[in-house]
C-alpha positions as CSV (number, residue, x, y, z in Angstrom):
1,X,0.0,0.0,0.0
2,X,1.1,3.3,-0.9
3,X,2.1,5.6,2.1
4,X,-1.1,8.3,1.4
5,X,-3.4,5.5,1.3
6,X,-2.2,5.0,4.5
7,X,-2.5,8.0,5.7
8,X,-5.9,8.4,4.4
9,X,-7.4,5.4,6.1
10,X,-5.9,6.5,9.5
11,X,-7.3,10.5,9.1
12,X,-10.7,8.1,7.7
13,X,-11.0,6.4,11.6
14,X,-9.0,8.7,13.8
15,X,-10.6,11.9,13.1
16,X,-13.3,12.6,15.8
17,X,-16.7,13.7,15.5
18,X,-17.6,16.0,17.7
19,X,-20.8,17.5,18.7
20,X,-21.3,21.5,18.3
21,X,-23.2,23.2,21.1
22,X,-24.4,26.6,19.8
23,X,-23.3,29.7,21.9
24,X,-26.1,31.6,24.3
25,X,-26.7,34.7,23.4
26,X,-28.5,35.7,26.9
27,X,-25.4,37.4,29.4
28,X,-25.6,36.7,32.5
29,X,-25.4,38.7,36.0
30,X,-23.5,36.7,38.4
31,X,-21.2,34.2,39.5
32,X,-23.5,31.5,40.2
33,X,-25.6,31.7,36.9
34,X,-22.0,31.1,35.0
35,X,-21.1,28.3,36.5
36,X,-24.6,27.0,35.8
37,X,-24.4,27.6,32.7
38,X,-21.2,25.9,32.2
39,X,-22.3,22.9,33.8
40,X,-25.3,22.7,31.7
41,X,-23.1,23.1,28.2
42,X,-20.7,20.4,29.5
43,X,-23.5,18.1,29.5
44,X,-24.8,19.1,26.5
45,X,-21.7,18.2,25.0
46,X,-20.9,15.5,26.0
47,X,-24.7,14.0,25.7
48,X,-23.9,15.0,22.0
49,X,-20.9,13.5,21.8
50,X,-22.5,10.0,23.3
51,X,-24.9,10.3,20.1
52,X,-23.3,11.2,17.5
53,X,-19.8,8.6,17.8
54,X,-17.1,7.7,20.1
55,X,-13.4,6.7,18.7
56,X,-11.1,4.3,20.1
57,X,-7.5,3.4,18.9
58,X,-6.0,0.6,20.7
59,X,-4.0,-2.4,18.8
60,X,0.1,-3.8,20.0
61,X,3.2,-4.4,19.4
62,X,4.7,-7.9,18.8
63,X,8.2,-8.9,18.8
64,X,9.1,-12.7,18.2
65,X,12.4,-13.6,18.3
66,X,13.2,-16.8,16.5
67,X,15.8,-19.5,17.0
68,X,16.1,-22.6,13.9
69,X,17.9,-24.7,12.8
70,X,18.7,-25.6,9.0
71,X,18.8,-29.3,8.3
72,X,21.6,-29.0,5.9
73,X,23.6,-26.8,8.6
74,X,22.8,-29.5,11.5
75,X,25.5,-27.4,13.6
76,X,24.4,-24.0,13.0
77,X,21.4,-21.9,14.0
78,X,19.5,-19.2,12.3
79,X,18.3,-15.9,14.2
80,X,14.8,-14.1,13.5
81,X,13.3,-11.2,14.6
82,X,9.6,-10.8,13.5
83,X,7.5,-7.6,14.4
84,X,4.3,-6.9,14.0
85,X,2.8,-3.9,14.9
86,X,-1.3,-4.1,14.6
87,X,-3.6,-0.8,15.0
88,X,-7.1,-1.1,15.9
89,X,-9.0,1.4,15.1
90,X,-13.1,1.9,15.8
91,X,-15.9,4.6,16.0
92,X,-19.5,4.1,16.9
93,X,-21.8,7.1,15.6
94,X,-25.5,6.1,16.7
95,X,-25.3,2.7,15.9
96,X,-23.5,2.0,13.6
97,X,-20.2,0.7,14.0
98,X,-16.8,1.5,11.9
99,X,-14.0,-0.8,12.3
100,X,-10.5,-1.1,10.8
101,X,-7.3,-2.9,11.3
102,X,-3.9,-2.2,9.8
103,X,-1.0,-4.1,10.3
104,X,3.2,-3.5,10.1
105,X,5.1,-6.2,9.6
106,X,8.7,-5.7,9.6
107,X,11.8,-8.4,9.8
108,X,15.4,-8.1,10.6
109,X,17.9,-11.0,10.8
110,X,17.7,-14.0,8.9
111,X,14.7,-13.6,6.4
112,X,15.7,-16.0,3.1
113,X,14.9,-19.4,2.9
114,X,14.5,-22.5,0.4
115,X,12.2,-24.3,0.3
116,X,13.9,-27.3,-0.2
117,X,16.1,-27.4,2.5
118,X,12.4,-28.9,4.3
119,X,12.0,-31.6,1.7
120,X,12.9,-35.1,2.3
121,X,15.9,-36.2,1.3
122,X,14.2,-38.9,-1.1
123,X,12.9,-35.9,-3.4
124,X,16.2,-34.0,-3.2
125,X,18.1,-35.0,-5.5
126,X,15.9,-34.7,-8.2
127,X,15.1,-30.9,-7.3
128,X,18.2,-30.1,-6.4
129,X,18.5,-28.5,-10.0
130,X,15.8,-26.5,-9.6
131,X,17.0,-24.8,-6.5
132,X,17.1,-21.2,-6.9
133,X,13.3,-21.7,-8.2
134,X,12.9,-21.9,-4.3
135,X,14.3,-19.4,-2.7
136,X,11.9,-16.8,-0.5
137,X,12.6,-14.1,1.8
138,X,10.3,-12.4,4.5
139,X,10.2,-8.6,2.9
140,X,8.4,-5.5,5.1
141,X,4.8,-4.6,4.6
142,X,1.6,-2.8,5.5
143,X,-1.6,-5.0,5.8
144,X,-5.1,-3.3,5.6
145,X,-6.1,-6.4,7.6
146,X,-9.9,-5.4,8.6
147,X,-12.1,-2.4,7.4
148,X,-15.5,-3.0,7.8
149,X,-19.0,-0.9,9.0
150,X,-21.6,-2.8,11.0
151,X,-25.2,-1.7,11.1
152,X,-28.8,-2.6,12.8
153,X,-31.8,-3.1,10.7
154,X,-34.2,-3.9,13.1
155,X,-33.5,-7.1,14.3
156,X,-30.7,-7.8,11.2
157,X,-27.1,-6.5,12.1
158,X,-25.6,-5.8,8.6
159,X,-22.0,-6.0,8.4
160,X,-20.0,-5.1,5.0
161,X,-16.5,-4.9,4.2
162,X,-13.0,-6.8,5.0
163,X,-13.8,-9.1,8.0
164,X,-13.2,-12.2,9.5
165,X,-15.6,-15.2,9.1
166,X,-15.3,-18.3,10.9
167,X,-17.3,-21.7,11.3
168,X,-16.7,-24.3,13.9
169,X,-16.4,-25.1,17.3
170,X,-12.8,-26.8,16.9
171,X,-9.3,-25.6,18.4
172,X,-6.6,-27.0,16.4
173,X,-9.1,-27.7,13.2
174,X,-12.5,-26.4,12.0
175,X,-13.5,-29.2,9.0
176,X,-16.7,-27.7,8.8
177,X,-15.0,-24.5,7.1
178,X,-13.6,-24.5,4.0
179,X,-12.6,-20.5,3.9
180,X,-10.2,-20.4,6.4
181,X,-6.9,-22.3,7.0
182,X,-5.4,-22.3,11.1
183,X,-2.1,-22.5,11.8
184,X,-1.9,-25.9,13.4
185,X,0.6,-25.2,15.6
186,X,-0.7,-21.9,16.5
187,X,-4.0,-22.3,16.3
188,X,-5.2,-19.0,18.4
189,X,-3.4,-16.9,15.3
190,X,-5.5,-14.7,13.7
191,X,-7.2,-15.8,10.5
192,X,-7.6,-13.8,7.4
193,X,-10.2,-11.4,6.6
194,X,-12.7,-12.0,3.1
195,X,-14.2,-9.1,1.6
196,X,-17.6,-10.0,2.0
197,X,-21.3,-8.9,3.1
198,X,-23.0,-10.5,6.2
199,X,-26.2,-10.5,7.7
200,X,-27.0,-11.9,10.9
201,X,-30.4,-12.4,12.4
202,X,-31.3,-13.4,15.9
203,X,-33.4,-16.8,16.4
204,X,-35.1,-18.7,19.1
205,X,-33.6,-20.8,21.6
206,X,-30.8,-17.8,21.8
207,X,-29.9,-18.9,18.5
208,X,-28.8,-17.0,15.0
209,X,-29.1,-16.9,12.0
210,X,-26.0,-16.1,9.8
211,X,-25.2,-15.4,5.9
212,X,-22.1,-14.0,4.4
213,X,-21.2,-13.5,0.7
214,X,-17.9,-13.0,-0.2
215,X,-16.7,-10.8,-3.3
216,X,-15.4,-12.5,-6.2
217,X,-14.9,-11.0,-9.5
218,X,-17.5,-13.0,-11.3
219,X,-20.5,-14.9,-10.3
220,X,-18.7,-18.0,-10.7
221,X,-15.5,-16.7,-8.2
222,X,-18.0,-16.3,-5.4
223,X,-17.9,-17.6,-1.7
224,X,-19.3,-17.9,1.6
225,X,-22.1,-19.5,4.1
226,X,-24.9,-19.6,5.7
227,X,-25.7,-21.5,9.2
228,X,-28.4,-21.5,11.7
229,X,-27.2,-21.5,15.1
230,X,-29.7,-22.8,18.1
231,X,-29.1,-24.0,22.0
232,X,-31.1,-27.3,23.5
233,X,-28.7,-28.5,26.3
234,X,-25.6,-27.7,23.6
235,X,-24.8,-25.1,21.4
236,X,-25.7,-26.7,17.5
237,X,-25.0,-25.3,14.0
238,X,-25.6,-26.5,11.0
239,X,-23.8,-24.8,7.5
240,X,-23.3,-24.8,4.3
241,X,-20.1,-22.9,2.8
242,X,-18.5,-22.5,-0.5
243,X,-14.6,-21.5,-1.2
244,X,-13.4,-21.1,-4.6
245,X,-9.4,-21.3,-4.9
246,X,-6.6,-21.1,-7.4
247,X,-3.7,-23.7,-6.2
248,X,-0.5,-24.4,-8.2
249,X,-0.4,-27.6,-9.7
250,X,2.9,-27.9,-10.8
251,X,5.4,-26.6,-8.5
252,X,8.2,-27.0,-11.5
253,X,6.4,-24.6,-14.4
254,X,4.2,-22.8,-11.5
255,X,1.2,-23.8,-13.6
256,X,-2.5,-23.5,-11.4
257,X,-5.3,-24.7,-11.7
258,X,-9.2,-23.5,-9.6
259,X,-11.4,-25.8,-8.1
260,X,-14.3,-25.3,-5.2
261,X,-15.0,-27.1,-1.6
262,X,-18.6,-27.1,-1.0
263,X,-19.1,-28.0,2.5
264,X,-22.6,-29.1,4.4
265,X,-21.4,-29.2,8.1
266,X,-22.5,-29.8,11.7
267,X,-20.9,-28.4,14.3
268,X,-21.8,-28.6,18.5
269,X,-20.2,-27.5,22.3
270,X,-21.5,-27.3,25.5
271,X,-21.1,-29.1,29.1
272,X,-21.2,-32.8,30.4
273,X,-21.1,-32.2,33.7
274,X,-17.3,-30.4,34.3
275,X,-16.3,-32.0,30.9
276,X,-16.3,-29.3,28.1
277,X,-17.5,-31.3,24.7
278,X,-17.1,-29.8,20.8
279,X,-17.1,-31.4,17.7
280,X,-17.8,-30.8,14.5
281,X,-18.6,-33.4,11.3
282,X,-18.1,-32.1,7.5
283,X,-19.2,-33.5,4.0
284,X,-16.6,-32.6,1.1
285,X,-18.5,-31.9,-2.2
286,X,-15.0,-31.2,-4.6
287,X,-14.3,-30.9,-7.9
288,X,-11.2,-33.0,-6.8
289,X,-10.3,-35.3,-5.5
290,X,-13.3,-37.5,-4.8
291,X,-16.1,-36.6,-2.0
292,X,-15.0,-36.9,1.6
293,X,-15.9,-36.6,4.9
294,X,-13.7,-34.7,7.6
295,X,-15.1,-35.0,11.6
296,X,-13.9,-33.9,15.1
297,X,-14.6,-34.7,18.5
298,X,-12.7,-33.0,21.5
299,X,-12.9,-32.8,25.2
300,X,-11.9,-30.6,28.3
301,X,-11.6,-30.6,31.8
302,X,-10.1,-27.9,34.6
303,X,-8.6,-29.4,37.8
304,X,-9.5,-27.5,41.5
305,X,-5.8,-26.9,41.3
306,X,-6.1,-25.0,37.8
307,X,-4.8,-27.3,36.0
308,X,-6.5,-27.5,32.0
309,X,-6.2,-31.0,29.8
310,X,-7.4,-31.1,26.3
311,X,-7.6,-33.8,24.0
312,X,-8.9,-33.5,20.2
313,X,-8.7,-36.0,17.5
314,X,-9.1,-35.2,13.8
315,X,-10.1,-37.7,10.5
316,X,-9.6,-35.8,7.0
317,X,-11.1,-38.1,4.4
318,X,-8.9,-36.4,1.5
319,X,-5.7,-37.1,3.4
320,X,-3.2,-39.3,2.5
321,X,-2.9,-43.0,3.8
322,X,0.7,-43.6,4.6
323,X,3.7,-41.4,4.0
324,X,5.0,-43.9,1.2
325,X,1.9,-41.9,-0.3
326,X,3.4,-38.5,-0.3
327,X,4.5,-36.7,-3.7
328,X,7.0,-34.6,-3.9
329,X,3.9,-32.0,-5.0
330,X,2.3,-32.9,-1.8
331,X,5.4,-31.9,0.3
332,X,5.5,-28.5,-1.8
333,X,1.8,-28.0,-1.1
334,X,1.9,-28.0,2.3
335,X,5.1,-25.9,2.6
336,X,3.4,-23.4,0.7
337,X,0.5,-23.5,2.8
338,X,-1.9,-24.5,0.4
339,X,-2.7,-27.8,2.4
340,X,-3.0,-27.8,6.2
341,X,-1.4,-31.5,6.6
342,X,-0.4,-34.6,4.9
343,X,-2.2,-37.2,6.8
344,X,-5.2,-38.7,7.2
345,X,-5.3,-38.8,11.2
346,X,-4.4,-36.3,13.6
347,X,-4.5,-35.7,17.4
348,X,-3.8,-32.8,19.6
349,X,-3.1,-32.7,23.2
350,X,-2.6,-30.1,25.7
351,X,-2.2,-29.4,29.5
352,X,-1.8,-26.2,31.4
353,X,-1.0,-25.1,34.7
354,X,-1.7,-21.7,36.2
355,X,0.9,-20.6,38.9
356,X,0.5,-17.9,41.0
357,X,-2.0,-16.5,38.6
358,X,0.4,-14.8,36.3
359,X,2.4,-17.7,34.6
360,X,0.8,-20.7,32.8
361,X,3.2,-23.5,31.9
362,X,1.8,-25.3,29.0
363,X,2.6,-28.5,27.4
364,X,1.1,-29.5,23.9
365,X,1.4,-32.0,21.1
366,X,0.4,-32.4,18.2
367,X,0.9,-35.8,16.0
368,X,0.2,-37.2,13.0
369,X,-1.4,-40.7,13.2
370,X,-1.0,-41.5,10.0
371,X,3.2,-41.9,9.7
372,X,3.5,-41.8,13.8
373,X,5.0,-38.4,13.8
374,X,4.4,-35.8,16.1
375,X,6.0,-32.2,17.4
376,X,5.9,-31.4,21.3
377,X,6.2,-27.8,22.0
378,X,6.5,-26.4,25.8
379,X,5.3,-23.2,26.3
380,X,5.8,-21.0,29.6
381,X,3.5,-17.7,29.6
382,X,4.0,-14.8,31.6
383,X,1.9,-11.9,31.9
384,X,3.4,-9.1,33.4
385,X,-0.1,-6.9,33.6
386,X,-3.2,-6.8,31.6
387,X,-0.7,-4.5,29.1
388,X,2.3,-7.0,28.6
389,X,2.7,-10.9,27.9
390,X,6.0,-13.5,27.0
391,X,5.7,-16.4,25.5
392,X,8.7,-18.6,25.4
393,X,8.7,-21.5,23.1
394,X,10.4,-24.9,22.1
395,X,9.2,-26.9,18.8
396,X,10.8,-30.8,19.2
397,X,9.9,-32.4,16.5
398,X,10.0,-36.5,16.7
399,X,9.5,-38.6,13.3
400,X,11.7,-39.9,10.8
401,X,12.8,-38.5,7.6
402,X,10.1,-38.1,5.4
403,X,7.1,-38.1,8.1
404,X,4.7,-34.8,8.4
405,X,6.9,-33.4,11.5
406,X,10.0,-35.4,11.8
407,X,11.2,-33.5,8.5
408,X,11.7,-30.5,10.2
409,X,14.4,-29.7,12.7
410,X,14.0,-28.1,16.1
411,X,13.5,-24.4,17.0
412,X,12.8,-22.0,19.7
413,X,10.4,-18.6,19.9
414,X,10.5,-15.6,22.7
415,X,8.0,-13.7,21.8
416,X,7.0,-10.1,23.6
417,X,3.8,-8.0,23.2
418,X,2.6,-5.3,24.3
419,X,-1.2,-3.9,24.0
420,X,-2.1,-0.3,24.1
C-alpha cells in the first residue's frame, strides 16, 4: 500500500466527531448563573458527543524472536526477529459501528529461505536443479487487515466490508470450514479477513441466524455461508459454505489450476457435567479429489488446582494413507500453505498449569497418526499486567525423515507483546 493510502485510512478512523453546542446569546449577572451555565453546556456536550460517535484506537506491538535450525547446517542456528505492529482502530456514531485494522510487519535477521532445505531427502536430488526456483525471503509490509462498518436493521445486524468469518467449534481444526486455514501449531493466530457482506439475524432458543457472501470478481468466483445456530442442552450449528481457490499444480512450471469445496457441516459444544465437549462433522462436495468426509470430536476438563487438559482428534477423508503416499507435490503444497497436513489422522493434546495467577506453563502436542510423527512444544507464559505478555517457546519435533513433522528440525520462539 502506498504511504497516502495510509494516511488516508488512518485520518478516515482517527478523526473525531464532535458535537457543536451553539453559543447563548443571553449574558448573565453573576457568578453562580456562569457556573450553571457551564455545567449545563458540558453536559450538553458530552450528551452529544454519546450520540453522535465515540473513537477508540488501541492495537500492539509484537516482537518474536526466533531460534532454527537448517537441516543442511545440523550445527548452525538461524536468528529471527519478527514484528508486528497491529492498530485497531473503531468509531460508533449512533449505531452503527466502523471498524479497521492495519497491520506493520517488519523483519530483521535471517529472512531468506529455500524451500527445499524442508523436503525429504528422497525428493532431493531430483530438485536439487531446480534450487534457486525456491528461494523466498520475509520482505516489510503494511496489511489493511480489517475495514468494515456494522449496522442494525431492526432485528438484522448488517455487516459489510474486509472481515473475519469463521465456522466451527474446533481448536486446532475447523472441518466444517472451508474459507479459512489455522495454523496448526498456533491455532489462536488470527485468520484472514474476506471481503464479504453478512447478515446476521437473531433466532429462538438464543440462536442465530448467519449469511455471508464474499466478493469475487464474477458470479462464478464467489464464496461464503450460511448456518443456523440454536441452543437445546448444547450449542448446534448446522452450515453450508462454498470456497473457490486457485492452487498451483505444478510446482516445477508454477502452472495452477481453480477448483471449489462445497461443505454441508454440523458443528456442536457445550457441558457434560465439568467435561467441556465440541465437535464438529463435514461433508466434502470437490471438484477433486473425490467426495469426503472430515469429523472432530474434542474434550476438556479444569482441575480445583487450575490445572487445563485437552484432548482433540481429527479424521480428514482427502488425506493421505501412509507417507509412502506423499509426492514430492504434496510436500510443496503444504510448505506453501496451500494444504494444512499430509495425513489422514491427527491428534492434539494439551495441559496447562496456572501458577501464581500470572504464569501458565503449557505442554502441547500435536501428532500425525498417520506416519506416527508428532512435534511437542512447551510453552511457559508470563503476563506481566493486563498490558504485557512473554511467550517462550520450544518446537521438538519427533519422526523420521520423510514423516509430516519429523522432516523438520528443532527451533525455539520468545516472543514479547505489548497492547495499548
Amino acid at each position: 500500500m502506498r504511504p497516502i493510502g495510509v494516511l488516508l485510512f488512518l485520518c478516515i478512523f482517527i478523526y473525531p466527531v464532535f458535537g457543536q453546542v451553539g453559543q447563548d446569546e443571553e449574558t448573565l449577572g453573576d457568578e453562580e448563573d456562569i457556573l450553571l451555565e457551564a455545567e449545563a453546556l458540558f453536559e450538553e456536550e458530552e450528551q452529544a458527543g454519546s450520540e453522535l460517535g465515540t473513537n477508540l484506537v488501541s492495537g500492539y506491538l509484537e516482537s518474536a524472536f526466533l531460534a532454527f535450525q537448517e537441516k543442511e547446517d545440523v550445527d548452525y542456528r538461524r536468528f529471527q526477529n519478527a514484528n508486528k505492529l497491529k492498530l485497531t482502530l473503531d468509531k460508533k456514531i449512533s449505531e452503527v459501528q466502523v471498524h479497521g485494522e492495519i497491520n506493520f510487519l517488519f523483519y530483521s535477521g535471517f529472512n531468506d529461505f529455500n524451500v527445499l532445505h524442508y523436503l525429504p531427502e528422497k525428493f532431493l536430488v531430483e530438485w536439487e536443479p531446480h534450487r534457486d526456483d525456491f528461494d523466498i525471503s520475509y520482505v516489510n509490509e503494511v496489511q489493511v487487515a480489517q475495514a468494515y462498518t456494522v449496522f442494525p436493521t431492526g432485528p438484522l445486524r448488517v455487516s459489510i466490508g474486509r472481515q473475519p468469518l469463521a465456522l466451527g467449534t474446533g481448536y486446532a481444526w475447523n472441518p466444517v470450514d472451508p474459507i479459512n486455514k489455522k495454523n496448526m501449531l498456533d491455532p489462536t493466530d488470527e485468520i484472514p479477513a474476506h471481503d464479504a457482506l453478512k447478515l446476521s439475524l437473531p433466532l429462538p432458543l438464543n440462536g442465530e441466524a448467519r449469511l455471508a457472501a464474499i466478493v469475487g470478481e464474477d458470479i462464478n468466483e464467489f464464496g461464503g455461508f450460511v448456518s443456523a445456530r440454536v441452543n437445546a442442552l448444547f450449542d448446534w450449528e448446522l452450515s453450508a459454505a462454498t470456497m473457490k481457490y486457485d492452487l498451483i499444480e505444478d510446482f516445477l512450471t508454477i502452472n495452477t489450476r481453480s477448483y471449489r469445496d462445497t461443505t454441508l457441516g454440523l458443528a456442536f459444544s457445550g457441558q457434560l457435567g465439568e467435561v467441556g465437549l465440541h465437535g464438529e462433522v463435514a461433508y466434502f462436495f470437490t471438484e477433486n479429489p473425490d467426495n469426503h468426509f472430515r469429523w472432530l470430536l474434542s474434550g476438556d476438563y479444569t482441575f480445583s488446582f487450575q490445572n487445563r487438559i485437552m484432548v482433540e482428534l481429527y479424521y480428514n477423508g482427502s488425506g493421505l494413507a501412509s507417507k509412502e503416499d506423499y509426492t514430492a507435490q504434496d510436500w510443496f503444497s503444504y510448505l506453501f500453505g496451500e494444504r494444512l497436513g499430509l495425513g489422514r489422522n491427527y491428534g492434539f493434546f494439551s495441559t496447562s498449569q496456572t501458577v501464581f495467577y500470572i504464569a501458565d506453563i503449557m505442554l502441547s502436542t500435536l501428532a500425525s497418526l498417520t506416519d506416527f510423527s508428532l512435534v511437542i512444544f512447551p510453552e511457559l507464559k508470563v503476563n506481566f499486567s493486563e498490558l504485557a505478555e512473554l511467550r517462550l517457546i520450544y518446537y521438538i519435533p519427533v519422526g523420521k525423515d520423510g514423516t509430516e513433522f519429523g522432516t523438520f528440525a528443532s527451533s525455539a520462539e520468545l516472543r514479547v507483546t505489548g497492547y495499548f
